[in-house]
Biopython code that builds the backbone (N, CA, C, O; Angstrom):
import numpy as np
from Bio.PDB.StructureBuilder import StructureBuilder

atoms = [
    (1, "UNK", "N", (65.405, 90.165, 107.904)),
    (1, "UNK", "CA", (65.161, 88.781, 108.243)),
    (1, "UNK", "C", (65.151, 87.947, 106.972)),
    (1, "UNK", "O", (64.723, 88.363, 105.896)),
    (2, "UNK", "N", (65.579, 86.923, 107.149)),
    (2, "UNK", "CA", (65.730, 85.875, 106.046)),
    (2, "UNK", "C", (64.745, 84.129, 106.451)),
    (2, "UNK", "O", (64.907, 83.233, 107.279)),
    (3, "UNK", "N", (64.029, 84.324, 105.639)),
    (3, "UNK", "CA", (63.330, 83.050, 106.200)),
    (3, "UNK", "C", (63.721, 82.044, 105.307)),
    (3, "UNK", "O", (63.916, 82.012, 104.092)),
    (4, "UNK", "N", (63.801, 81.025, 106.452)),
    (4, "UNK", "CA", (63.960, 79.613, 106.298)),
    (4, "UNK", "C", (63.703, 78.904, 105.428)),
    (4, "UNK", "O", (62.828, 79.372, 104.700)),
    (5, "UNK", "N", (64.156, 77.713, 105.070)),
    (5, "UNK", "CA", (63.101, 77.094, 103.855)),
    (5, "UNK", "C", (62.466, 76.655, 104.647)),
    (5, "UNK", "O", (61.342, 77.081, 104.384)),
    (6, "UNK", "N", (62.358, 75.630, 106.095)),
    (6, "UNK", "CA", (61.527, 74.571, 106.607)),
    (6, "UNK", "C", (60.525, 75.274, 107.648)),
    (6, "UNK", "O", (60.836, 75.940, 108.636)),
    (7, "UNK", "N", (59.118, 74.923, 107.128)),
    (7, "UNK", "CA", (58.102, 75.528, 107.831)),
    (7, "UNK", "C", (57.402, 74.245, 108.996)),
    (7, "UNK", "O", (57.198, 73.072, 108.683)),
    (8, "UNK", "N", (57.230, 74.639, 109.864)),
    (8, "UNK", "CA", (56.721, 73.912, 110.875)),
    (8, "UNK", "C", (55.445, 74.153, 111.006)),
    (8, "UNK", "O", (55.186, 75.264, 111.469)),
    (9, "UNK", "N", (53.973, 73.022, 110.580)),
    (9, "UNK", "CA", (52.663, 73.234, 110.788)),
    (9, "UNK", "C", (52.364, 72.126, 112.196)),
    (9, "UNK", "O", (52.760, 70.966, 112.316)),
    (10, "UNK", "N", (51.688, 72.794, 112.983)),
    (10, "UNK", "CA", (50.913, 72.112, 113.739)),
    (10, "UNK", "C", (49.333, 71.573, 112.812)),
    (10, "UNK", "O", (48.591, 72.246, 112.097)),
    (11, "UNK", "N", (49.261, 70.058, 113.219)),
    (11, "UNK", "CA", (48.060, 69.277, 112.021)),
    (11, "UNK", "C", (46.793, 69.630, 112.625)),
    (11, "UNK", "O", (45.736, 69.796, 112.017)),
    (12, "UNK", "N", (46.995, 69.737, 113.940)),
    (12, "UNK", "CA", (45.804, 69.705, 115.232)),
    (12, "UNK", "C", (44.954, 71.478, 115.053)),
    (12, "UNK", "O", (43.778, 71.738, 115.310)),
    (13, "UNK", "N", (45.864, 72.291, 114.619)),
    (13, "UNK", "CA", (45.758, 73.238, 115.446)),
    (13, "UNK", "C", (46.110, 74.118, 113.629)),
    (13, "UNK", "O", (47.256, 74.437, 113.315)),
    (14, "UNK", "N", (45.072, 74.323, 112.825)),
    (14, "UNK", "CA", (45.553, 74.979, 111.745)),
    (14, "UNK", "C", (45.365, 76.037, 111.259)),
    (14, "UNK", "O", (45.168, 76.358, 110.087)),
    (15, "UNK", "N", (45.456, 76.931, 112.672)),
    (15, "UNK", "CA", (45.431, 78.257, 112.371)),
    (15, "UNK", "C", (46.671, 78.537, 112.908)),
    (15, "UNK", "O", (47.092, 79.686, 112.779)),
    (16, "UNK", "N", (47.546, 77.461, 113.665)),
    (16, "UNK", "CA", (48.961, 77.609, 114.433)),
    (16, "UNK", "C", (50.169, 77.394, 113.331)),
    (16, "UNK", "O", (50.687, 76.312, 113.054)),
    (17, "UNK", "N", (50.458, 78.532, 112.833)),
    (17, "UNK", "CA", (51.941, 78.271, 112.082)),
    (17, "UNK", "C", (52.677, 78.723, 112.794)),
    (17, "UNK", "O", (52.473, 79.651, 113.576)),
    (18, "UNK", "N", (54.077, 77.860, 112.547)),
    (18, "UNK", "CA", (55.359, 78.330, 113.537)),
    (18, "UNK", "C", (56.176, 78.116, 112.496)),
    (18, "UNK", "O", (56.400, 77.037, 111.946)),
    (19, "UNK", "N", (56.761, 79.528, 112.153)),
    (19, "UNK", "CA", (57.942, 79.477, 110.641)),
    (19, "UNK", "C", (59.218, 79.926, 111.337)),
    (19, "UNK", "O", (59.342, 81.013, 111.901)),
    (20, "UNK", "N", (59.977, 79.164, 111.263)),
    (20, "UNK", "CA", (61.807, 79.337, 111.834)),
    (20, "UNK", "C", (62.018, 80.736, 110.952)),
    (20, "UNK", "O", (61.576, 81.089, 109.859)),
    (21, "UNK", "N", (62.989, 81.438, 112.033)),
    (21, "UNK", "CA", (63.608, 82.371, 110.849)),
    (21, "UNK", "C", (65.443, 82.360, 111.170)),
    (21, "UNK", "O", (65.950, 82.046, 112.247)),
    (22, "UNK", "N", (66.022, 82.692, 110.206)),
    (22, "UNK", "CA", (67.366, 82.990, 111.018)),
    (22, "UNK", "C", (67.639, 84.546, 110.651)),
    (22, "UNK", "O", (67.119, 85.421, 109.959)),
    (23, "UNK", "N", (68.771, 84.386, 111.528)),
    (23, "UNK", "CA", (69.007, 85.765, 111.557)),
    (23, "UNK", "C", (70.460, 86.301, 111.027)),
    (23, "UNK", "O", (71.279, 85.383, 111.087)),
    (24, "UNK", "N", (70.873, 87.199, 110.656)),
    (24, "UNK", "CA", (71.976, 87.370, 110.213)),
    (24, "UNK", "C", (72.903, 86.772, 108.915)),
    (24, "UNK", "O", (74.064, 86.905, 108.528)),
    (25, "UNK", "N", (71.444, 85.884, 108.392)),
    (25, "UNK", "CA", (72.012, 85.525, 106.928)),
    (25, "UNK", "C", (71.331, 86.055, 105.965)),
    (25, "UNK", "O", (70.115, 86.244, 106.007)),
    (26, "UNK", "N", (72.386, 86.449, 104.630)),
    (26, "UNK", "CA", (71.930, 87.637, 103.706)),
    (26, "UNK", "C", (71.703, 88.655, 103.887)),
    (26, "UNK", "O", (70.979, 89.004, 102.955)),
    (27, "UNK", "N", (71.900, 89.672, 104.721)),
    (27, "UNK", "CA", (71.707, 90.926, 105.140)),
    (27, "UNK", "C", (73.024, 91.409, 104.680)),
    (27, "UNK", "O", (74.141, 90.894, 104.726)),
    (28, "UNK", "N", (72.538, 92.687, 104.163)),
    (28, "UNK", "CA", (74.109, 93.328, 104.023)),
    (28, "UNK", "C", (73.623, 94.628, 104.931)),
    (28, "UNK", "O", (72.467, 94.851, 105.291)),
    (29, "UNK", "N", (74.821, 95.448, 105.217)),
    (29, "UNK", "CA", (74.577, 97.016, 105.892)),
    (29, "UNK", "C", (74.805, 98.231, 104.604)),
    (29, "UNK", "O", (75.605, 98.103, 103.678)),
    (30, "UNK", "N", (74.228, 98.970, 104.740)),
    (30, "UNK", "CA", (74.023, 99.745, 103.618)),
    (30, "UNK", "C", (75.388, 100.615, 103.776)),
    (30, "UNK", "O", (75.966, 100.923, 104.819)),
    (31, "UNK", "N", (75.749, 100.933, 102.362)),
    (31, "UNK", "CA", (77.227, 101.145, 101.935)),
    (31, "UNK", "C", (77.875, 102.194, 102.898)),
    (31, "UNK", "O", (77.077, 103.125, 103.009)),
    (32, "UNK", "N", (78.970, 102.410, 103.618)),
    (32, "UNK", "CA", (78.950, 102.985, 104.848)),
    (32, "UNK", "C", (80.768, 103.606, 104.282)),
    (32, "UNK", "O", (81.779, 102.908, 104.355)),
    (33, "UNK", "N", (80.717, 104.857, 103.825)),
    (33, "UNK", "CA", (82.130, 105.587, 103.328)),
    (33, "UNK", "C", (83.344, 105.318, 104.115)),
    (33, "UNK", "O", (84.478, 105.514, 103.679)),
    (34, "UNK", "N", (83.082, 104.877, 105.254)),
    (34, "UNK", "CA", (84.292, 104.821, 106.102)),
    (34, "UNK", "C", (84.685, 103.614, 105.751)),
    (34, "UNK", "O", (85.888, 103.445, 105.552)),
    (35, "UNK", "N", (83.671, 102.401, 105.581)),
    (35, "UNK", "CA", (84.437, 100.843, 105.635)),
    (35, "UNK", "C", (84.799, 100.606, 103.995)),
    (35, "UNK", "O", (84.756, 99.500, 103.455)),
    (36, "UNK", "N", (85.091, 101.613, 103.451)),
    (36, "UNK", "CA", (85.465, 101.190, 101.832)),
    (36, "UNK", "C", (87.239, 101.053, 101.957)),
    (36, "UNK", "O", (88.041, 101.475, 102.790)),
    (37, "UNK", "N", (87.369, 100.326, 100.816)),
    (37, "UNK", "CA", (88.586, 99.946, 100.849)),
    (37, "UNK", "C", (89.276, 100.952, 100.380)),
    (37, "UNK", "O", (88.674, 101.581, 99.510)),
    (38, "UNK", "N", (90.606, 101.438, 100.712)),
    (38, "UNK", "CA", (91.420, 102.410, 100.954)),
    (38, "UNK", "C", (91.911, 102.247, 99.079)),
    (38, "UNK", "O", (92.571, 101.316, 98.617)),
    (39, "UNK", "N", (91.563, 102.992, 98.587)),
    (39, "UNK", "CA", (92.309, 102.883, 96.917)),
    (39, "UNK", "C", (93.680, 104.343, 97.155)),
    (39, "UNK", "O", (93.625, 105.406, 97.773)),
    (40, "UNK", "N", (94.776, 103.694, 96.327)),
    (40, "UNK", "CA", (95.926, 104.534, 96.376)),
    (40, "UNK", "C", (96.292, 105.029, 95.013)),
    (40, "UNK", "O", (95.717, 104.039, 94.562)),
    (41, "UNK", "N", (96.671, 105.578, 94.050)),
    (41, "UNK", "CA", (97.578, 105.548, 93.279)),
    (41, "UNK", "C", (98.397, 106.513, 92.485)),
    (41, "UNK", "O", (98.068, 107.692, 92.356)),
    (42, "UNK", "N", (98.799, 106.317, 92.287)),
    (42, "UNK", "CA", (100.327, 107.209, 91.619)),
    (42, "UNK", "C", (100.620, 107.322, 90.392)),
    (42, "UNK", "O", (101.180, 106.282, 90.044)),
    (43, "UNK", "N", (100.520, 108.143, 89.437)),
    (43, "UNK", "CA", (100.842, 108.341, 88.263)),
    (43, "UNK", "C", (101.790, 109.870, 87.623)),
    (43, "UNK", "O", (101.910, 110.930, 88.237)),
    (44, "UNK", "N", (102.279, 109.588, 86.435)),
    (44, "UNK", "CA", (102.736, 110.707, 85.985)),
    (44, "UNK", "C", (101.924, 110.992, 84.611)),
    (44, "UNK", "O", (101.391, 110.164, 83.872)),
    (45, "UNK", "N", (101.996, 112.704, 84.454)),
    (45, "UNK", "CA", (101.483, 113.264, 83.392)),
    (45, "UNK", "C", (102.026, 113.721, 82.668)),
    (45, "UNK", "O", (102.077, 114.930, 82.890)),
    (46, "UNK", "N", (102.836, 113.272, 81.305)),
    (46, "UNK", "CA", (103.663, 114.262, 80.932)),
    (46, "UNK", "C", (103.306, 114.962, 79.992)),
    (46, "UNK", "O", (104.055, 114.835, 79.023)),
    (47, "UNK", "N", (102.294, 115.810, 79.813)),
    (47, "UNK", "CA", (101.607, 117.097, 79.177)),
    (47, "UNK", "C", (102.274, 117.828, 80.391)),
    (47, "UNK", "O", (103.373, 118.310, 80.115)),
    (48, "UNK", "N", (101.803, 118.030, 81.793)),
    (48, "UNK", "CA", (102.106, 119.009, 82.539)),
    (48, "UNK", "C", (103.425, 118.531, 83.546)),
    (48, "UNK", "O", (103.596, 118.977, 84.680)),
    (49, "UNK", "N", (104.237, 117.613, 82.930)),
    (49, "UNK", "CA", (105.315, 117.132, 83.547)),
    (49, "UNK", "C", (105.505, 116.691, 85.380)),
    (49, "UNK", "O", (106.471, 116.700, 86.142)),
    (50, "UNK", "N", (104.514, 116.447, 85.487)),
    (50, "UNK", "CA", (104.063, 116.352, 87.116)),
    (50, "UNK", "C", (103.644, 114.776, 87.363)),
    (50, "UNK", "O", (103.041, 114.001, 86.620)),
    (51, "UNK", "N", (104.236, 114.576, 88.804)),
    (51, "UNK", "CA", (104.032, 112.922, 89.401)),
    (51, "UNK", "C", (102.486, 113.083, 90.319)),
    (51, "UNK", "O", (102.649, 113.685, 91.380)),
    (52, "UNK", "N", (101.457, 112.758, 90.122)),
    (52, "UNK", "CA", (100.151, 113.090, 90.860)),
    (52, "UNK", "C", (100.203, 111.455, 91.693)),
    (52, "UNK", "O", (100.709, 110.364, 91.431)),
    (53, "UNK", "N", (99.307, 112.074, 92.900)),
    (53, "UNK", "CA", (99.401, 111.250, 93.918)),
    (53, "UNK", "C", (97.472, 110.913, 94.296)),
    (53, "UNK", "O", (97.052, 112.047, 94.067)),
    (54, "UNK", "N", (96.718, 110.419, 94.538)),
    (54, "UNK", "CA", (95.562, 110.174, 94.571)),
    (54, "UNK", "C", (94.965, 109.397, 95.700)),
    (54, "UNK", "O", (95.769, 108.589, 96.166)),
    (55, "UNK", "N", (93.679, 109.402, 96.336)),
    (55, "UNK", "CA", (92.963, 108.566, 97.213)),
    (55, "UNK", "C", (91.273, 108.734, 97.643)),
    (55, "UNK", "O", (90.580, 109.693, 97.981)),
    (56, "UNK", "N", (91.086, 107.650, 97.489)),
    (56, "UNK", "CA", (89.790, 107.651, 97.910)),
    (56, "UNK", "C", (89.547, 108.394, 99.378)),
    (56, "UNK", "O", (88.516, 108.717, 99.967)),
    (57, "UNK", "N", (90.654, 108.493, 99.635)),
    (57, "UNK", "CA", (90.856, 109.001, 101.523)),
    (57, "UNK", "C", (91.633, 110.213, 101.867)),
    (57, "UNK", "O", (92.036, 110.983, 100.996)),
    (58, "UNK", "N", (91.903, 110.436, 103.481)),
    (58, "UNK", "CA", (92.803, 111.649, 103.090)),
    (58, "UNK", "C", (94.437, 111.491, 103.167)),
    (58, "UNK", "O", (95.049, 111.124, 104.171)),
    (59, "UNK", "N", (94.917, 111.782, 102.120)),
    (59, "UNK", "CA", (96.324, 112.001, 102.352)),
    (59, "UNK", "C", (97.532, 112.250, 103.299)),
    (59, "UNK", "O", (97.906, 113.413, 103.146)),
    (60, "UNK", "N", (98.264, 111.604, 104.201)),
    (60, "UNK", "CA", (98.746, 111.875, 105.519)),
    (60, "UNK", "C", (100.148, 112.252, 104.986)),
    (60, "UNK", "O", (100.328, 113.306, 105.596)),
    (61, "UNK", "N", (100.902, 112.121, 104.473)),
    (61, "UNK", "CA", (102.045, 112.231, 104.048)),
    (61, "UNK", "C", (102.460, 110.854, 102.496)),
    (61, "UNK", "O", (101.980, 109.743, 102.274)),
    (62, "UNK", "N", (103.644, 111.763, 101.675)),
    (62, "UNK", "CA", (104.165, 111.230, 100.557)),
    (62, "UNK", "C", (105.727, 111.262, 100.856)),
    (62, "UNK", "O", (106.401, 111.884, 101.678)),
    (63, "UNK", "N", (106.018, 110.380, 99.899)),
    (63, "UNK", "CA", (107.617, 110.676, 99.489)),
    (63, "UNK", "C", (107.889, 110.260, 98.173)),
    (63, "UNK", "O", (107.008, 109.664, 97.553)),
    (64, "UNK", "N", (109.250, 110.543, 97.532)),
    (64, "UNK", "CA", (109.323, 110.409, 96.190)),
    (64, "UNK", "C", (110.657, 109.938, 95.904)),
    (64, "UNK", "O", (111.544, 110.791, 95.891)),
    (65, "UNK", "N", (111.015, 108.519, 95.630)),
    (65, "UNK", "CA", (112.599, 108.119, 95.789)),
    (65, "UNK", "C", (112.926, 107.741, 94.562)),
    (65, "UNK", "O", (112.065, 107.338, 93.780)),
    (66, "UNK", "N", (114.565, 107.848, 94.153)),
    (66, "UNK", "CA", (114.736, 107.464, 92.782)),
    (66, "UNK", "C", (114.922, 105.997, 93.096)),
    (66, "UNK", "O", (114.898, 105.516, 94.228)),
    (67, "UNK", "N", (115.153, 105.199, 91.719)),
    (67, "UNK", "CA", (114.963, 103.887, 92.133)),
    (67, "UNK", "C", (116.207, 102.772, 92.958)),
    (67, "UNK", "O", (116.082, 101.615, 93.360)),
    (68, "UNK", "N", (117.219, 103.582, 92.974)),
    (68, "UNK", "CA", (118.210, 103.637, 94.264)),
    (68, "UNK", "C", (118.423, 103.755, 95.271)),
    (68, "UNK", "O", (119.423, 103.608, 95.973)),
    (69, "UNK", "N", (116.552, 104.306, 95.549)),
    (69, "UNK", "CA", (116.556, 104.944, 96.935)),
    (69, "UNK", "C", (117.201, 106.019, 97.670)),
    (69, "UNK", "O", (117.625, 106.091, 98.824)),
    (70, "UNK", "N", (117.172, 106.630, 96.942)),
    (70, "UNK", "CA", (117.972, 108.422, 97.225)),
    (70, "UNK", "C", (116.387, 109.405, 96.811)),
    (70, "UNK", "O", (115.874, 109.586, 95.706)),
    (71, "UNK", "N", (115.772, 110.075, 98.705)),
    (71, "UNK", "CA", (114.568, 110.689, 98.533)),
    (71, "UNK", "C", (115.217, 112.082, 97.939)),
    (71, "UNK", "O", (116.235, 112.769, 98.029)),
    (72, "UNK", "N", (113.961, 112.035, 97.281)),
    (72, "UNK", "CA", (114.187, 113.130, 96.108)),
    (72, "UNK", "C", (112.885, 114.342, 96.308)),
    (72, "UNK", "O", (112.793, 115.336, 95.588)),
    (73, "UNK", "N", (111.699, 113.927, 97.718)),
    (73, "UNK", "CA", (111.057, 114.527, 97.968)),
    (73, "UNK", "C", (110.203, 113.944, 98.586)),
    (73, "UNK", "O", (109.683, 112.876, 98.263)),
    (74, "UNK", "N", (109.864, 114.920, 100.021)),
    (74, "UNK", "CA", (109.007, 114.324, 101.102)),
    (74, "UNK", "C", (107.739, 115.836, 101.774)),
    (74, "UNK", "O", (107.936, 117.005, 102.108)),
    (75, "UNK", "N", (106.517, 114.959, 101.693)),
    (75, "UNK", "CA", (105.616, 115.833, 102.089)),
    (75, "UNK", "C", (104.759, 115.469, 103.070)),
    (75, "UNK", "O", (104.546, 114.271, 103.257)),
    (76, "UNK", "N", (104.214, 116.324, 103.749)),
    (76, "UNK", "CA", (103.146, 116.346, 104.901)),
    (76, "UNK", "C", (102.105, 117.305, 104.793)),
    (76, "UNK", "O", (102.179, 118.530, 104.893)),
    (77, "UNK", "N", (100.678, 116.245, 104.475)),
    (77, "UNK", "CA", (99.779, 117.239, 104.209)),
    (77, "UNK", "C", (99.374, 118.195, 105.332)),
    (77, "UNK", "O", (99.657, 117.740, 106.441)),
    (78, "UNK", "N", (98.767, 119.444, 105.347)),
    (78, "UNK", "CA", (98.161, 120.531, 105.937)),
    (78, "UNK", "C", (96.855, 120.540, 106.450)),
    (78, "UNK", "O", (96.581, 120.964, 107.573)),
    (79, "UNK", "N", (95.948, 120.030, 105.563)),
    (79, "UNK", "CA", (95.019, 120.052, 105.317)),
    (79, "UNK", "C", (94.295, 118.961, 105.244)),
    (79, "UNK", "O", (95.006, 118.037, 104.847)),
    (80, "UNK", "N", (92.825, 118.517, 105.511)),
    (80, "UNK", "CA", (92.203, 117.486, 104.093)),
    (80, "UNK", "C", (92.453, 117.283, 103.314)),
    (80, "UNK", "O", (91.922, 118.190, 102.673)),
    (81, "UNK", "N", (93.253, 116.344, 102.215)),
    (81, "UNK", "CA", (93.040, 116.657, 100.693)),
    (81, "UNK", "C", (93.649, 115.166, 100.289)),
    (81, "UNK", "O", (94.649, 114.721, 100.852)),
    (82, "UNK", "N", (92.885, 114.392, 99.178)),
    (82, "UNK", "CA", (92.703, 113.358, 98.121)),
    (82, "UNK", "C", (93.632, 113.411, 97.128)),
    (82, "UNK", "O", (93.592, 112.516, 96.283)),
    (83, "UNK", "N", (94.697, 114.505, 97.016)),
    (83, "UNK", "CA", (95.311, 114.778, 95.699)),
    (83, "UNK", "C", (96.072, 115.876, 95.450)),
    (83, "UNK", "O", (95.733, 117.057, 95.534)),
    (84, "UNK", "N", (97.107, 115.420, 95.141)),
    (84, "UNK", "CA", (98.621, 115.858, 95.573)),
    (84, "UNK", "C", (99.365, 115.824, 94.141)),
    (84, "UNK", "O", (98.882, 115.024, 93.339)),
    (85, "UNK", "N", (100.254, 116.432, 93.794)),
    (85, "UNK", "CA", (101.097, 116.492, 92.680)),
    (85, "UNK", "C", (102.580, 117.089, 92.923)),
    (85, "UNK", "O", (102.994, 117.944, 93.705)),
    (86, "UNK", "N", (103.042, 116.510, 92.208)),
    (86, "UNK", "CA", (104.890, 117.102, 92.253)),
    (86, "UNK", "C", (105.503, 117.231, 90.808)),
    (86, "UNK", "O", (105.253, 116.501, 89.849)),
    (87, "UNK", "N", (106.507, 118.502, 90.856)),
    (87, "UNK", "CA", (106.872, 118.704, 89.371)),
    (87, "UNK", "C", (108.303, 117.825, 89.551)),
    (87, "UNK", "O", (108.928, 117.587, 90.585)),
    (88, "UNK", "N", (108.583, 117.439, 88.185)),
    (88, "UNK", "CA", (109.780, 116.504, 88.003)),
    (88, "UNK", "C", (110.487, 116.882, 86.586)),
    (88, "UNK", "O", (111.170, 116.160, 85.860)),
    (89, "UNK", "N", (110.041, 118.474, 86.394)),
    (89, "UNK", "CA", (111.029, 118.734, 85.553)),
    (89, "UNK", "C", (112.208, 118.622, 85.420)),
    (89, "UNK", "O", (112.701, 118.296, 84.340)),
    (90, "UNK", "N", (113.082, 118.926, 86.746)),
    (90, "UNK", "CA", (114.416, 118.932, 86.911)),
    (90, "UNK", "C", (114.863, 117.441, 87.255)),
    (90, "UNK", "O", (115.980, 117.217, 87.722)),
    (91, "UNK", "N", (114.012, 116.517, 87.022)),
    (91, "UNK", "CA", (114.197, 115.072, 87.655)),
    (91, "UNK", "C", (115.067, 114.546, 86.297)),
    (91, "UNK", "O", (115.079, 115.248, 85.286)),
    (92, "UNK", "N", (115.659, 113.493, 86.342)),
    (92, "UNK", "CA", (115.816, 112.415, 85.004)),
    (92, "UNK", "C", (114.885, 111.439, 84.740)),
    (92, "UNK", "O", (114.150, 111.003, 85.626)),
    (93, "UNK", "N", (114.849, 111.072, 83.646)),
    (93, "UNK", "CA", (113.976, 110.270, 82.965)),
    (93, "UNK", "C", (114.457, 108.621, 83.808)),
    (93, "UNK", "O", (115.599, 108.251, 84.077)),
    (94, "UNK", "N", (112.952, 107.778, 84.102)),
    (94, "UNK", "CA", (113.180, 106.619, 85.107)),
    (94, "UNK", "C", (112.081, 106.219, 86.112)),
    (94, "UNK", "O", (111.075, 106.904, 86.296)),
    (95, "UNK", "N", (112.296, 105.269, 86.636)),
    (95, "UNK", "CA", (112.019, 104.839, 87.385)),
    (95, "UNK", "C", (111.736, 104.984, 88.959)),
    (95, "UNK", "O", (112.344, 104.242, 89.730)),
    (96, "UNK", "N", (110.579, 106.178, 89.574)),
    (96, "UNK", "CA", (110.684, 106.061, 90.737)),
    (96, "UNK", "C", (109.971, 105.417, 91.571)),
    (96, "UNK", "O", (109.316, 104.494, 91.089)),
    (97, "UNK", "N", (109.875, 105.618, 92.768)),
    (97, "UNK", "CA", (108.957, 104.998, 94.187)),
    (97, "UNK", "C", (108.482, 106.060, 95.013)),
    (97, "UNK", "O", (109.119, 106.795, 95.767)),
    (98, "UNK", "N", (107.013, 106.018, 94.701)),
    (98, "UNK", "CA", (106.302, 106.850, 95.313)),
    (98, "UNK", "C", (105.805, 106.017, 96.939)),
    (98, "UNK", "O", (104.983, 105.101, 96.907)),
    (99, "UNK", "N", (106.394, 106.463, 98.200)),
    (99, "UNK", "CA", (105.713, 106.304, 99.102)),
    (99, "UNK", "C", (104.601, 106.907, 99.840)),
    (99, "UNK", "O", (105.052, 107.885, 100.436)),
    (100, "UNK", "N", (103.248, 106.751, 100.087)),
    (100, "UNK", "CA", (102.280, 106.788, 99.840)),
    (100, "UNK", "C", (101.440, 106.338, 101.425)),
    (100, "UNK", "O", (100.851, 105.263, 101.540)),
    (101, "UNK", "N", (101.521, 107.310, 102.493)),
    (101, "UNK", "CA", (100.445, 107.173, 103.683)),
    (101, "UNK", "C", (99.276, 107.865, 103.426)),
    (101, "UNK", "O", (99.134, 109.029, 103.051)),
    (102, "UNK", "N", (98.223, 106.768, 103.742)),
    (102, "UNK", "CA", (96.631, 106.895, 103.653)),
    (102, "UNK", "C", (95.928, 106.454, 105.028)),
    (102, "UNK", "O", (95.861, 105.256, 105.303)),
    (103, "UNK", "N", (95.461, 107.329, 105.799)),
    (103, "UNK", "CA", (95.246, 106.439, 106.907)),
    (103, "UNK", "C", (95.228, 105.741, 107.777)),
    (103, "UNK", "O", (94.351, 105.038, 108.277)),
    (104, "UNK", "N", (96.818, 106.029, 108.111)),
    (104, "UNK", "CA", (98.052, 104.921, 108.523)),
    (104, "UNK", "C", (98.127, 103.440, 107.692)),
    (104, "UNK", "O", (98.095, 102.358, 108.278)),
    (105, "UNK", "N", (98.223, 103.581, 106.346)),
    (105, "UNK", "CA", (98.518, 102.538, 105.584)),
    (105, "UNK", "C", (99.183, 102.978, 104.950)),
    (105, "UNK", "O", (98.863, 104.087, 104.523)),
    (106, "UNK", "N", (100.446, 102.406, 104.523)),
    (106, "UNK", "CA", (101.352, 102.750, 103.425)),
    (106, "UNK", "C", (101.541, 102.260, 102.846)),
    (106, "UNK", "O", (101.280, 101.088, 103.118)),
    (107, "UNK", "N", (102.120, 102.482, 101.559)),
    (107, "UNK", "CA", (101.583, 101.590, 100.175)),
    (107, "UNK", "C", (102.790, 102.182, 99.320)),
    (107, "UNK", "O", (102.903, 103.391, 99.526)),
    (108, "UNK", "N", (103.600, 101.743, 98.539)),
    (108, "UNK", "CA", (104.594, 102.175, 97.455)),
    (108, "UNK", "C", (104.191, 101.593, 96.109)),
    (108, "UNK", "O", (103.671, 100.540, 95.739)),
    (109, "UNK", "N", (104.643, 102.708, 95.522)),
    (109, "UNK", "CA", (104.186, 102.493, 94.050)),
    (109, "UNK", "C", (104.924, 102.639, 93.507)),
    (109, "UNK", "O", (105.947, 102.895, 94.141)),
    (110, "UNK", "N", (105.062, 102.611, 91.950)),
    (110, "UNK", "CA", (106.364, 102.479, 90.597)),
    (110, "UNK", "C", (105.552, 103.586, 90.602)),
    (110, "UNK", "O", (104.567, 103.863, 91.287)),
    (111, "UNK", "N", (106.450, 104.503, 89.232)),
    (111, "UNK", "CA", (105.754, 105.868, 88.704)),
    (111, "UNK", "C", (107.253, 105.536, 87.299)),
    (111, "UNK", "O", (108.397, 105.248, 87.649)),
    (112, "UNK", "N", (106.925, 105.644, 86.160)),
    (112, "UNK", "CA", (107.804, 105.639, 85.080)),
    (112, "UNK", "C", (107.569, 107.094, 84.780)),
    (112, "UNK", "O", (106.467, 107.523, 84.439)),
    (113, "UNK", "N", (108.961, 108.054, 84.960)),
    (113, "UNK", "CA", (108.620, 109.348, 84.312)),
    (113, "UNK", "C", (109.564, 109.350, 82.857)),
    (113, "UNK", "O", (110.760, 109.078, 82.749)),
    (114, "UNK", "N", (108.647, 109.731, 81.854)),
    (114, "UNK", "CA", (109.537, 109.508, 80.615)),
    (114, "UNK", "C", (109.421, 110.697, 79.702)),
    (114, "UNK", "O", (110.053, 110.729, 78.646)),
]
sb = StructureBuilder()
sb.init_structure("model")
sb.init_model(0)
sb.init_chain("A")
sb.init_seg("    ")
for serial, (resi, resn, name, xyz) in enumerate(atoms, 1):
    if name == "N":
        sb.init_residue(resn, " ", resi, " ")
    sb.init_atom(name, np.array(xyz, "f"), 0.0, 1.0, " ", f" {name:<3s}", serial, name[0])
structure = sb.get_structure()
């Protein structure tokens, strides 16, 4: 509850306070894992030459296109899982597009493998 600024005294009667309240302002609901915002992202490592895929959520499927749009690799997770990786040794050096379902949201990303 959030109270009001304006208090209402009865003059007659001064043991009678009547204080307004409202309701539903300033309240928050305590932090709740499901309503967080869906974070995505995509990077490469080149110590272990691999394109890693990431989420606050679970992973539904990836893909991996050169920047021509010729897929160069498509996956469907098994399992639960936040985090995913692909080797790109045999890839060329460039520019790809990681496509990226989270939850039924999809999201594309750049990935520079160099």
């Amino acid at each position: 509850w959030v109270r009001s600024s304006e208090n209402i005294e009865n003059p007659i009667n001064t043991s009678l306070l009547i204080t307004p309240y409202v309701i539903g302002t300033g309240l928050t609901a305590p932090d709740d894992p499901s309503q967080k915002e869906t974070e995505i992202k995509a990077y490469y490592n080149k110590a272990v030459n691999r394109i890693f895929i990431e989420s606050n959520k679970d992973l539904i499927a990836w893909e991996i296109f050169y920047v021509s749009g010729q897929k160069v690799f498509e996956e469907k997770a098994e399992s639960s899982i936040n985090r995913a990786s692909f080797s790109v040794g045999h890839l060329a050096k460039g520019v790809y597009i990681v496509k990226v379902n989270v939850d039924g949201i999809n999201k594309s990303l750049k990935v520079l493998v160099r």
